[in-house]
C-alpha positions as semicolon CSV with decimal commas, in nm:
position;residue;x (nm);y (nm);z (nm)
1;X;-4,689;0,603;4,654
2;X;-4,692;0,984;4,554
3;X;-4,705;1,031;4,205
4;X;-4,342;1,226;4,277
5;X;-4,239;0,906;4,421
6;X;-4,378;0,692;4,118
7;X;-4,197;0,920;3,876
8;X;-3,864;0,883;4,086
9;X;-3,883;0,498;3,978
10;X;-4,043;0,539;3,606
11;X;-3,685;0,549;3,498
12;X;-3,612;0,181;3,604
13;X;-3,879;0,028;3,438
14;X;-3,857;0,174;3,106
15;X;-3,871;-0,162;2,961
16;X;-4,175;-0,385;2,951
17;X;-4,150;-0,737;2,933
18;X;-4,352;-0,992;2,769
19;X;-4,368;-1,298;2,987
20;X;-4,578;-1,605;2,908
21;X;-4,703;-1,861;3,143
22;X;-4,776;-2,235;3,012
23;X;-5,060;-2,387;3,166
24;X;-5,160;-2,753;3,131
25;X;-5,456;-2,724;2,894
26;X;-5,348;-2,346;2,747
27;X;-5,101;-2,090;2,715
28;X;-5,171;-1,766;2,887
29;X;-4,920;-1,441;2,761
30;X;-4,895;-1,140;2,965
31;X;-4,923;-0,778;2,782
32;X;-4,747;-0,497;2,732
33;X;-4,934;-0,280;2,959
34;X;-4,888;0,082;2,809
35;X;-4,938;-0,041;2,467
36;X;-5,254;-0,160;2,560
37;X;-5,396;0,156;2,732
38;X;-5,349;0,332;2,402
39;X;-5,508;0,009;2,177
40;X;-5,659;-0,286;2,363
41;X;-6,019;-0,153;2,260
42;X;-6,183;-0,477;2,128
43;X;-5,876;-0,673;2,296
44;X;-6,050;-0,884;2,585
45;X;-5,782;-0,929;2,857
46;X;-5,760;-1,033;3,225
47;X;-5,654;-0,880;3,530
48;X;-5,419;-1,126;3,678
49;X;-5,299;-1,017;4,068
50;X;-4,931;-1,082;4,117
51;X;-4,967;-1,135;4,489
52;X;-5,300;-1,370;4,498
53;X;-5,256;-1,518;4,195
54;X;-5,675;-1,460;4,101
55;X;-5,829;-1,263;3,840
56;X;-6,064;-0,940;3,897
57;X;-6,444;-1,081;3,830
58;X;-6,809;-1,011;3,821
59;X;-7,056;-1,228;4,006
60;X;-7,154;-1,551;3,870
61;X;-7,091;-1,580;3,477
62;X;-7,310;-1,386;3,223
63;X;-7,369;-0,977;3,186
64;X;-7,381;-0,872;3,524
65;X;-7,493;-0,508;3,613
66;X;-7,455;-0,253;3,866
67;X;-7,255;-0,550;4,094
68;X;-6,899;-0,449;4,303
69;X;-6,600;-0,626;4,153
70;X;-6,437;-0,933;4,321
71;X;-6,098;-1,142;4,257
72;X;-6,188;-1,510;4,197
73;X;-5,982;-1,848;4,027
74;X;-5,871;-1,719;3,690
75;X;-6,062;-1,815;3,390
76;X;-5,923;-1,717;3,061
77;X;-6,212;-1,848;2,844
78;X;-6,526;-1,646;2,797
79;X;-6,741;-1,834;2,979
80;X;-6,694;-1,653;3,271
81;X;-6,699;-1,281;3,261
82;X;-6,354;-1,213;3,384
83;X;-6,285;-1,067;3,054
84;X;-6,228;-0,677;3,029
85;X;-6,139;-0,397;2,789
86;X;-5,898;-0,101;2,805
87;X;-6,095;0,182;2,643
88;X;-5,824;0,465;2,542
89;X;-6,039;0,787;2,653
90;X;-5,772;1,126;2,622
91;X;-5,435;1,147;2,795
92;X;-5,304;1,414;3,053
93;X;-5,069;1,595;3,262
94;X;-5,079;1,404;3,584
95;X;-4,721;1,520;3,793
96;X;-4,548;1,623;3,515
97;X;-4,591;1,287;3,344
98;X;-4,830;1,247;3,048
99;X;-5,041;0,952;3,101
100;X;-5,261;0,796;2,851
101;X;-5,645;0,747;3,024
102;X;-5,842;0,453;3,035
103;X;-6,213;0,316;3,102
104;X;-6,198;-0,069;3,236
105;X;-6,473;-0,160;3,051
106;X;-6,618;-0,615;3,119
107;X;-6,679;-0,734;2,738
108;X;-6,992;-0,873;2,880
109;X;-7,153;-0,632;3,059
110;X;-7,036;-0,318;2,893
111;X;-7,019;-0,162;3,189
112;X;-6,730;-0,002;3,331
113;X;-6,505;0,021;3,641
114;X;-6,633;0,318;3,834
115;X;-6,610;0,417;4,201
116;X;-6,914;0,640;4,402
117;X;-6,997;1,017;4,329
118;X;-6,777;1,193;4,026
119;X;-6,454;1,330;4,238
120;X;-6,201;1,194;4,479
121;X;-6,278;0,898;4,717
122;X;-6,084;0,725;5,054
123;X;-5,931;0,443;5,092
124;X;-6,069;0,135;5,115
125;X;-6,376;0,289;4,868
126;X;-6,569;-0,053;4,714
127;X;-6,508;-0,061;4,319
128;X;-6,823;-0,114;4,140
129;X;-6,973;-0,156;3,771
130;X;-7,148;0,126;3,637
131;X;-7,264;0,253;3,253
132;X;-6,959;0,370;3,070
133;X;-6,873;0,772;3,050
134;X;-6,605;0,867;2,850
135;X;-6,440;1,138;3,039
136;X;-6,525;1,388;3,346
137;X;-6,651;1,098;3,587
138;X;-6,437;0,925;3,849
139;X;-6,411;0,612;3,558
140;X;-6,053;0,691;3,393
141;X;-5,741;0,525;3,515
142;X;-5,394;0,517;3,424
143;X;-5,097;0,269;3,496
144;X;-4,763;0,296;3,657
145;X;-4,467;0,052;3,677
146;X;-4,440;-0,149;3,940
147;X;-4,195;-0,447;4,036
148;X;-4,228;-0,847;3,949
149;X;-4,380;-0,778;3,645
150;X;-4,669;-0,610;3,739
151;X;-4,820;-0,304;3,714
152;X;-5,009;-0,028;3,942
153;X;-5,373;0,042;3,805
154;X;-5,415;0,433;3,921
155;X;-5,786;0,606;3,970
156;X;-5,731;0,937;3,840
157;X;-5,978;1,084;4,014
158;X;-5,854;0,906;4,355
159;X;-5,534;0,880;4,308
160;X;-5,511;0,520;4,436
161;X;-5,459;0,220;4,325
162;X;-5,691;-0,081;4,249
163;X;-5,637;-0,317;4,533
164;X;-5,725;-0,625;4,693
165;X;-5,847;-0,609;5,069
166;X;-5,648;-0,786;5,312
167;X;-5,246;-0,802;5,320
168;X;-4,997;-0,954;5,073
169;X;-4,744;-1,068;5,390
170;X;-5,025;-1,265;5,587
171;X;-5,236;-1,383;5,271
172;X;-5,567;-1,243;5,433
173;X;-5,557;-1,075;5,070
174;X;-5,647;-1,469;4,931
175;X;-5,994;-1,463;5,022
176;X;-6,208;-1,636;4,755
177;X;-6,457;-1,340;4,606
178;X;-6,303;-1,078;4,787
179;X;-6,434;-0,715;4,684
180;X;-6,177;-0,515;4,534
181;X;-6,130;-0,124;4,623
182;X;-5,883;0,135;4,580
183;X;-5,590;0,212;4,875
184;X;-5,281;0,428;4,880
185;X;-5,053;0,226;4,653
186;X;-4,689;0,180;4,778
187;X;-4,563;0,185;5,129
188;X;-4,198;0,081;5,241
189;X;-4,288;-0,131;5,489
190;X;-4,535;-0,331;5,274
191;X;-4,451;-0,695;5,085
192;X;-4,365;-0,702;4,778
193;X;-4,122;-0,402;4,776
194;X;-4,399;-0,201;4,905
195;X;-4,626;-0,263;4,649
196;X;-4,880;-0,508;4,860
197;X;-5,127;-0,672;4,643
198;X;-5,213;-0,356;4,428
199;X;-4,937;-0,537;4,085
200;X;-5,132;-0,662;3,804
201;X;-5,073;-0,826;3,495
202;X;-5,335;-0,821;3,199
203;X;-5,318;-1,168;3,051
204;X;-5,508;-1,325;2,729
205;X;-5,504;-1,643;2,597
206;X;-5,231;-1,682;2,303
């Protein structure tokens, strides 16, 4: 979706809710998003897919470095190193909106979300982990409503969205460690009211 086309629809989803999921040995509570790209420094979330029902992870379980980023089986314990940070960086003008900028930083690893080079990047572009840089590199992201409770998890640099490779209407977007990258993020003809698998929820234990 533009960011035109995302501002057309801001209006609707003003309000954020806080849904919680029980689980049978915890209780897992979904975040207000925007709140925590201004304060979830220190806050170790996950990144829960709406449409594969997985988390976004690392490769096996301690500090890795310099990897690509998968989806895999949610854990919500640190054990595993599915745990990740919104770092609040600056905010700015992005179509007339004023978004508040991000790094996606693992609590493990200390490394962030970052994609090749320092500018824009196509579709289908591999997501990787690199050192952390606050501002100026292709590292800051911002988020924009989506349906179903999720949200859309926008490169800046790239305008695109975090995404899962495969489709949301024929579940070839289910595949166990898939590698995540970064696609257009809405089409009309797509599932999930066009938003295919690129709706997130951050989620932390309660």
């Amino acid at each position: 979706m533009s960011i035109r086309n995302f501002r057309a629809r801001m209006s609707r989803w003003r309000a954020v809710a806080i849904l919680s999921v029980l689980l049978p040995t915890m209780a897992i509570v979904a975040l207000p998003t925007q709140a925590q790209a201004r304060t979830a420094a220190g806050t170790a979330v996950n990144f829960y897919n709406v449409a594969t029902g997985w988390c976004v992870d690392l490769p096996n379980y301690g500090a890795t470095y310099n990897s690509n980023v998968y989806q895999y089986p949610c854990d919500y314990t640190s054990a595993d190193n599915q745990q990740w940070e919104l770092v609040p960086t600056r905010s700015v003008n992005v179509g007339g909106t004023l978004q508040d900028l991000f790094l996606i930083r693992n609590v493990k690893s200390r490394q962030c979300m970052d994609l090749p080079s320092t500018g824009d990047n196509p579709a289908t572009t591999p997501v990787w982990m690199h050192n952390c840089i606050s501002s100026g590199d292709n590292q800051e992201w911002f988020v924009m409503p989506g349906n179903s409770g999720g949200w859309y998890y926008v490169n800046l640099a790239s305008n695109k969205c975090l995404d899962v490779p495969g489709w949301a209407h024929d579940g070839t977007d289910r595949g166990n460690g898939s590698p995540l990258t970064i696609y257009p993020c809405w089409h009309e003809g797509w599932a999930w009211d066009g938003a295919d698998d690129h709706l997130w929820i951050l989620r932390q234990l309660a």
